[in-house]
C-alpha positions as CSV (number, residue, x, y, z in Angstrom):
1,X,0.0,0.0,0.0
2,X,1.3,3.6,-0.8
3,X,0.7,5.5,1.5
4,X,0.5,9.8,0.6
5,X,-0.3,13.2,2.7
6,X,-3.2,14.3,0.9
7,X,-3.3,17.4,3.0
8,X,-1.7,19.7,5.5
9,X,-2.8,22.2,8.2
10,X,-0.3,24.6,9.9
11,X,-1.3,26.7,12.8
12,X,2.2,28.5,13.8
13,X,3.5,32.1,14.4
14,X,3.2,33.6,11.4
15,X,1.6,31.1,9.2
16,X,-1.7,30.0,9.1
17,X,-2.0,27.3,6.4
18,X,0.2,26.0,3.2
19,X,1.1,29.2,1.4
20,X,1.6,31.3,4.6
21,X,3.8,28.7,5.8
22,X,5.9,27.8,2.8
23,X,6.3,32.2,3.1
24,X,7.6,32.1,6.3
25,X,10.1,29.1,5.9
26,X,11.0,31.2,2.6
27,X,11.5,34.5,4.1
28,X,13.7,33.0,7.1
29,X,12.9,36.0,9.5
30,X,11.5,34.7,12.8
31,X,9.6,37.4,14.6
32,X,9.7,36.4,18.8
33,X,7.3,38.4,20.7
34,X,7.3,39.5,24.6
35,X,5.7,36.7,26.6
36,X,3.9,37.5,29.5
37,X,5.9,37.4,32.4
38,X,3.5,38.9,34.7
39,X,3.2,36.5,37.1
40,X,6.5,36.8,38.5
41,X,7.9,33.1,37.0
42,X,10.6,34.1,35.2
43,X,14.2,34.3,36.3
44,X,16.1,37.9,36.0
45,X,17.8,38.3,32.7
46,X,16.0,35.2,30.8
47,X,14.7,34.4,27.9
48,X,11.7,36.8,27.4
49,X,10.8,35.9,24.0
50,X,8.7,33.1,22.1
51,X,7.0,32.7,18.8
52,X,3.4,32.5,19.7
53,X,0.0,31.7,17.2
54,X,-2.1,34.9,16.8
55,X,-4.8,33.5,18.3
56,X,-7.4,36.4,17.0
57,X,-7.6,34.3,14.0
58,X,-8.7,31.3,15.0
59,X,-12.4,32.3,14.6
60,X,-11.6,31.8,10.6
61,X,-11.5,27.7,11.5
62,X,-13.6,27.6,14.7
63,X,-16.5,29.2,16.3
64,X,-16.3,31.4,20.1
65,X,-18.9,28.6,21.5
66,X,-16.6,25.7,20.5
67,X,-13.6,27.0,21.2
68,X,-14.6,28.2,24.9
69,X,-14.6,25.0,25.7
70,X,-11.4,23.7,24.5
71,X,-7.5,24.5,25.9
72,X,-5.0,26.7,23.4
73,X,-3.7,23.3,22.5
74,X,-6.9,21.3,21.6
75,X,-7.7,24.8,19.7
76,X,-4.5,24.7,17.7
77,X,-4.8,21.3,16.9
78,X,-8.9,21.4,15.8
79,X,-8.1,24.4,13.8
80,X,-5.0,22.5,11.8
81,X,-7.2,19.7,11.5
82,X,-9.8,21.5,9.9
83,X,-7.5,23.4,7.6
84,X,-5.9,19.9,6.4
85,X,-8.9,18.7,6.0
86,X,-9.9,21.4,3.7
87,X,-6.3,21.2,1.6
88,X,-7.2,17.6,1.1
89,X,-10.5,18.5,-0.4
90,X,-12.6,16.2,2.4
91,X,-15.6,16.9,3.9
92,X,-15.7,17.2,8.3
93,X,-18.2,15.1,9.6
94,X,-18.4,12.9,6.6
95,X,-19.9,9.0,7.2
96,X,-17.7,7.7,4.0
97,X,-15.2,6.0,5.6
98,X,-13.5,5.8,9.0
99,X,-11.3,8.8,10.2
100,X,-8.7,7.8,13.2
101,X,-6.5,10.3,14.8
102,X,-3.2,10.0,16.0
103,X,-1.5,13.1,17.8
104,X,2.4,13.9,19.3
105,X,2.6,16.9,22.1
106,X,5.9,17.4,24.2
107,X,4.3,19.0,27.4
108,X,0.8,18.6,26.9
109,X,-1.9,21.3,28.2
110,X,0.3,23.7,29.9
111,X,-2.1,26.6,30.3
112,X,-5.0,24.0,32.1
113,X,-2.7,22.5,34.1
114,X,-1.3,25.3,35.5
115,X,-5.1,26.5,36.6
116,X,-5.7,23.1,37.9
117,X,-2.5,23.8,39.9
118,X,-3.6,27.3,40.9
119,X,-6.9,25.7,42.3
120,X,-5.5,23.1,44.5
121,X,-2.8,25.2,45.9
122,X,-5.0,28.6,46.8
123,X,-8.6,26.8,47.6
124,X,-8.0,23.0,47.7
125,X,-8.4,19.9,45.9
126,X,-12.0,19.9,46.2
127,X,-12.0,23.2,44.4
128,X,-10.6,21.5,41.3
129,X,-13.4,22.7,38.1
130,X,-14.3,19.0,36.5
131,X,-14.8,21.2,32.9
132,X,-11.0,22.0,33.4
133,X,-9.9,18.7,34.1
134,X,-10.9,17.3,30.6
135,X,-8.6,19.6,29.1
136,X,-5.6,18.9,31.0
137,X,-4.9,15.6,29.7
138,X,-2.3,14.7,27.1
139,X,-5.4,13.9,24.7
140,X,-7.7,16.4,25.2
141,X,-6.5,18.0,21.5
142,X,-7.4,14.3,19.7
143,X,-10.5,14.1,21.0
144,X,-11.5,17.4,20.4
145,X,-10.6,16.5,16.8
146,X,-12.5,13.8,16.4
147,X,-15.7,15.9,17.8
148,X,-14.9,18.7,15.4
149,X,-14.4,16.1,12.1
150,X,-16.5,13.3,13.0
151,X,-13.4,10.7,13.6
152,X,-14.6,7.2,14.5
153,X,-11.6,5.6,14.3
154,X,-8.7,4.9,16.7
155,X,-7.7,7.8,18.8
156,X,-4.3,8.2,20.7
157,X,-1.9,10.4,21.7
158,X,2.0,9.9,21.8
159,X,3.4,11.4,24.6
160,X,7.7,10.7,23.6
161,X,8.9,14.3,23.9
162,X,10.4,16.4,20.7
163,X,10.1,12.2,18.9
164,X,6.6,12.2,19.2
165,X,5.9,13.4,15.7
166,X,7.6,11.1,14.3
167,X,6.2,8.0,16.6
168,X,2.4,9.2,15.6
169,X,3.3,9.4,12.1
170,X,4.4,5.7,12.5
171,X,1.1,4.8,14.0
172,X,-0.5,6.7,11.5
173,X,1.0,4.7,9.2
174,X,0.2,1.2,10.7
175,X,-3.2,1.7,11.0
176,X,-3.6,2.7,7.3
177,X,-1.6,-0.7,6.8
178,X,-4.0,-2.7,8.8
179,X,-6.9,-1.5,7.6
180,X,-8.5,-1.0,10.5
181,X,-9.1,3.1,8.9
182,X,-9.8,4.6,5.5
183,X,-7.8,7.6,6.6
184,X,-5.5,8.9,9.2
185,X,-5.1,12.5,10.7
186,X,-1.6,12.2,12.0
187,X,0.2,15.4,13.7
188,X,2.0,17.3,17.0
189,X,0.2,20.5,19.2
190,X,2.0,22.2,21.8
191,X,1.6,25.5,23.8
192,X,3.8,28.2,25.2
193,X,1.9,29.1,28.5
194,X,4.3,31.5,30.5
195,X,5.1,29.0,33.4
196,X,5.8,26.4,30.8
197,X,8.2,29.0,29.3
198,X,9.8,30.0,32.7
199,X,10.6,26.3,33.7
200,X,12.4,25.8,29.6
201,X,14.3,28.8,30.5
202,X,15.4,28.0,34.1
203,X,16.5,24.5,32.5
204,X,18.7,26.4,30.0
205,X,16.7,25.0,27.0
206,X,15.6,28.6,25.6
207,X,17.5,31.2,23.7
208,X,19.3,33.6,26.1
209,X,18.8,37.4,25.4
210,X,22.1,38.7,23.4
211,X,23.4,42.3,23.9
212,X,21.3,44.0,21.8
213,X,18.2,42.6,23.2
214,X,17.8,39.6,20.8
215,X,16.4,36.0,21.2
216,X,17.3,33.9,18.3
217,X,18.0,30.5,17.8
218,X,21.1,29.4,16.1
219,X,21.1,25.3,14.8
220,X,24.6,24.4,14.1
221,X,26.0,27.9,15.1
222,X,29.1,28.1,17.7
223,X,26.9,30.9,19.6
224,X,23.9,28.9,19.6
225,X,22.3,28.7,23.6
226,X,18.9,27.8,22.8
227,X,15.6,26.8,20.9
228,X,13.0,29.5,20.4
229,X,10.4,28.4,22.6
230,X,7.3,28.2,20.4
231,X,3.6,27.0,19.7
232,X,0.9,25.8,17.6
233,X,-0.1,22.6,15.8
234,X,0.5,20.6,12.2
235,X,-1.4,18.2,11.4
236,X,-1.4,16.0,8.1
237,X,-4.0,13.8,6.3
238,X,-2.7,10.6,5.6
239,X,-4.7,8.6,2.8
240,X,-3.7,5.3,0.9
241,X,-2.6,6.8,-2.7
242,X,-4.8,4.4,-4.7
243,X,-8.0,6.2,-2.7
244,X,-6.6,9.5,-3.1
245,X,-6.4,8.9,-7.2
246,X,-10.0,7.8,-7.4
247,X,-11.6,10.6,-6.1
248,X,-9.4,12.4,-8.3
249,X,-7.2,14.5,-5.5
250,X,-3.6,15.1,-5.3
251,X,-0.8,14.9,-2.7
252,X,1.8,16.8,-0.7
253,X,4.2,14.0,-0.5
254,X,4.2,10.3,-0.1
255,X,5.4,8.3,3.0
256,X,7.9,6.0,2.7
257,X,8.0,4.5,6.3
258,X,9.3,5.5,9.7
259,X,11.2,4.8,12.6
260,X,12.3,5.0,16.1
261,X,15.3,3.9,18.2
262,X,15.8,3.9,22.3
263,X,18.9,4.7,23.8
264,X,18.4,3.3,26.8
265,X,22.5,5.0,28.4
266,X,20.9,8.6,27.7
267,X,20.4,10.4,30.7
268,X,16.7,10.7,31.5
269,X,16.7,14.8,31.2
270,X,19.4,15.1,28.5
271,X,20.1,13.9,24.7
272,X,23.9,12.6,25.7
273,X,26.9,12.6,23.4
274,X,27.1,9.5,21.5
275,X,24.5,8.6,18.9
276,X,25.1,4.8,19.3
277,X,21.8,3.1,18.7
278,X,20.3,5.8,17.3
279,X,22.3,5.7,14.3
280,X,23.0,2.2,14.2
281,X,19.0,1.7,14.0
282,X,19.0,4.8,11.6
283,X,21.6,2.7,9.5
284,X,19.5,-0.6,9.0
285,X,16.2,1.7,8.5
286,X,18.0,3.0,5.5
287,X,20.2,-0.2,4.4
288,X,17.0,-2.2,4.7
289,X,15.4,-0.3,1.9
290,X,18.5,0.0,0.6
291,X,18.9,3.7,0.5
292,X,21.9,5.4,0.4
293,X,23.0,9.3,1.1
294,X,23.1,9.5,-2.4
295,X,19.2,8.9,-2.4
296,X,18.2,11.4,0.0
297,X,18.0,14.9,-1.4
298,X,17.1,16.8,1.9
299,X,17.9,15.8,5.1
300,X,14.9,17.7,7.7
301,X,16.4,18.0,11.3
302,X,14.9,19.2,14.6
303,X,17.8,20.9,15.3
304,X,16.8,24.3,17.1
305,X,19.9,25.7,18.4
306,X,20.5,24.2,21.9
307,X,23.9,22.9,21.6
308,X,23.4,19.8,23.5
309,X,20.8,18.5,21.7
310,X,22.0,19.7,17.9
311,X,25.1,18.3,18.3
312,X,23.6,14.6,18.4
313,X,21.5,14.8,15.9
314,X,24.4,16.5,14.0
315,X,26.6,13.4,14.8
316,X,23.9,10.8,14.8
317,X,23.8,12.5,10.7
318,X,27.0,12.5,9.9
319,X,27.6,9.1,11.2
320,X,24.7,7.2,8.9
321,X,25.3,9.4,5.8
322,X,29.0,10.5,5.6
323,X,31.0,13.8,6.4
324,X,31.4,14.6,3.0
325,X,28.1,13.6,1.0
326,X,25.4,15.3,3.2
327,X,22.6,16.3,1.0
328,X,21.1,19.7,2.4
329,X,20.2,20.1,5.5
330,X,16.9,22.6,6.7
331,X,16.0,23.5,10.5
332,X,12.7,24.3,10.5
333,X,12.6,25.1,14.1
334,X,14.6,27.9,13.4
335,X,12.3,29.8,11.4
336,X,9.0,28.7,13.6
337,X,10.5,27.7,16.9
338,X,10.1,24.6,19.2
339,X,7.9,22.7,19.6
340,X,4.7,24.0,17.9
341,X,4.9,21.3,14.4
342,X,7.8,23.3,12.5
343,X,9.8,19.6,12.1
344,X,6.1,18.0,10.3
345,X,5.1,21.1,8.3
346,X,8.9,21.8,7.4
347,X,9.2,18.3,6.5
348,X,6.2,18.2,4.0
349,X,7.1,21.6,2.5
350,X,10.2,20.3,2.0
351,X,9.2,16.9,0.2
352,X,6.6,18.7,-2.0
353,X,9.6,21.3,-3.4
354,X,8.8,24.2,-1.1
355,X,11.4,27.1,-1.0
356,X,13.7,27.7,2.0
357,X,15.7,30.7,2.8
358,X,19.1,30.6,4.8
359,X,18.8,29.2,8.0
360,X,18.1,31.8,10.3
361,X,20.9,32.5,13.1
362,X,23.6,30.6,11.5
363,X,26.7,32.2,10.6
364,X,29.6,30.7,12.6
365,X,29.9,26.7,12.3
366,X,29.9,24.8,15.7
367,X,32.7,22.6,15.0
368,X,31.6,19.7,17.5
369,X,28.4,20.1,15.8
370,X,30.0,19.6,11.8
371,X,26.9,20.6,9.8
372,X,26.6,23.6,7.5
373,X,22.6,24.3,7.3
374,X,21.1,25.3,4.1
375,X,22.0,28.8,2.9
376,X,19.0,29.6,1.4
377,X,20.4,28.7,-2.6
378,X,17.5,27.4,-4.8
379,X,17.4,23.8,-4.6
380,X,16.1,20.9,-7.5
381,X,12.9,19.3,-6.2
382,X,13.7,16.8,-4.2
383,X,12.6,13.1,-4.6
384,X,13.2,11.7,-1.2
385,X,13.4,13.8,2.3
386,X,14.7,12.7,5.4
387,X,13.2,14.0,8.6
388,X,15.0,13.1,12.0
389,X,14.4,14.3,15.7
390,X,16.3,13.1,18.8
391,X,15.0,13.8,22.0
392,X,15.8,13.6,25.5
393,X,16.0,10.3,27.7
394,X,17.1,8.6,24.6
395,X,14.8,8.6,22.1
396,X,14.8,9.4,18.0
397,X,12.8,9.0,15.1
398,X,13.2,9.8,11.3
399,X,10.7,9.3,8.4
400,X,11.5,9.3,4.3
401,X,9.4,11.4,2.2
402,X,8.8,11.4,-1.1
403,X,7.9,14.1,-3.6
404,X,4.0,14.2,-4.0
405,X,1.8,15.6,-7.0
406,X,1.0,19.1,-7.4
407,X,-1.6,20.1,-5.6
């Protein structure tokens, strides 16, 4: 079975849908705004900055009643899963067929949790609103989905940190294979709520403020000392092809499979050092379909600028294609942040021929890193993209992509 991404919806700073997004990963000019630090969370001289969804146009996907009701993150991820249902030219709330819904979040309902918190601590447990308590679970966002598109079918949520894309893009992809749905909306929601942000920052994981004020994020870069703390959601319709050509649609790009690998010596908080079984896994992924770097045209990275964690996916790379015959590599998250779908929606963009601009924040190579990112020269359409993520406490993922038909 051929499996294809029939459509894509992207709810991120800056970009609401396809062309907005394929703009912004063009244009390579990230645009942080002031989060609120009112409540006294964040440490003196942090990060203060984060790429945040404009919210005030959500009502273009979803109505003030529904979205009452829902957290920012089940909001994000309704509103990208109408939008890709729309680029896929489908119908919400259909009967033909059976919808399932697989969704990847790093830290979950930040904003609800955080109230939940609030309540317990100020008036007591007892206190705790029941309406707020269905939106503070991990899957809140999936089954608001399935309300807002009449899914049926399976419904999870992947909960494997900055991998968790790429481990409900495999499930996506299995359940297609077993039949057991006619179509799959497979994709990653996160939030920036101003504790969440604080705690990133106190961690060292965000961008620290440079002298002239600054926050950027710089993959690969020797001055690199943090992601872009980010949010919003990407979500992608997964179809068999053969289903897709009947009705007479198109595709964004085609899957080719996916992976993931455990390193089970990575520190539980951290991303470690040594790529080990990350990229020996990597390696037989490839071998086994017997790809070679010369096959891959793109290589799609989650790198975001935290040193730590770009240097091993930089080495986990370079060790499974070569140090001299790296096809080009794009950091979406540098453009859109983390962890609000840049890796997903830069990943189809990139498999369907989108253009990318230099990679924002790079200028000075990190030499334990060893990766030049793209420098924004126009590229051939690509017929195979790789995507890979590591994350911390060990695990990674990748997917191949392959070029889809105009839509």
């Amino acid at each position: 079975m051929n499996i294809v991404i029939s459509g894509l919806g992207v709810v991120m700073s800056g970009a609401w849908g396809w062309d907005e997004a394929e703009s912004l990963f063009s244009a390579a000019d990230p645009k942080p705004v002031n989060i609120d630090r009112s409540a006294g969370y964040h440490r003196e001289g942090g990060s203060q900055k984060a790429l945040l969804v404009d919210s005030g146009r959500m009502g273009e996907w979803l109505s003030p009643m529904a979205a009452r009701r829902m957290s920012p993150a089940s909001r994000f991820a309704v509103c990208a899963s109408l939008m890709a249902f729309h680029d896929a030219g489908l119908e919400p709330q259909s009967e033909e067929g059976t919808t399932a819904v697989v969704m990847g979040t790093t830290y979950g309902a930040a904003f609800v949790t955080e109230k939940i918190l609030r309540q317990i601590l100020l008036e007591g447990p007892e206190s705790v609103s029941p309406a707020l308590f269905t939106e503070s679970v991990a899957n809140a966002p999936a089954a608001q989905i399935a309300l807002a598109v009449g899914a049926k079918g399976a419904n999870n949520t992947v909960t494997q940190r900055q991998a968790g894309v790429v481990a409900a893009l495999k499930q996506g992809v299995g359940l297609l294979r077993r039949g057991v749905a006619e179509r799959v909306l497979v994709g990653v929601v996160d939030e920036m709520a101003p504790l969440l942000h604080s705690i990133l920052d106190r961690f060292g994981g965000l961008a620290s403020p440079e002298e002239n004020g600054a926050e950027v994020g710089r993959p690969f870069d020797a001055r690199g000392s943090g992601w872009l703390g980010a949010d919003g959601a990407a979500v992608a319709v997964l179809e068999p092809e053969d289903v897709v050509r009947r009705r007479g649609g198109s595709f964004r790009a085609r899957v080719l499979g996916a992976g993931m690998a455990f390193d089970p010596g990575a520190p539980r908080s951290g991303w470690g050092t040594v790529p080990g079984p990350r990229a020996k896994a990597l390696a037989v992924f490839l071998t086994d379909r017997g790809i070679s770097s010369r096959n891959i045209d793109r290589v799609v990275c989650s790198a975001g600028g935290l040193p730590e964690a770009d240097r091993l996916e930089a080495r986990m790379i370079r060790e499974v294609l070569g140090e001299q015959s790296l096809p080009p590599v794009l950091a979406p998250a540098a453009s859109a942040g983390n962890h609000g779908g840049a890796l997903l929606a830069g990943s189809v963009l990139a498999a369907a021929g989108a253009t990318f601009g230099p990679t924002p924040g790079f200028a000075l190579p990190d030499r334990e890193a060893g990766i030049v990112p793209h420098d924004g020269r126009a590229l051939p359409p690509p017929e195979m993209v790789l995507l890979t993520v590591c994350a911390p406490g060990g695990s990674a993922g990748w997917a191949l992509l392959g070029r889809g038909v105009a839509v």
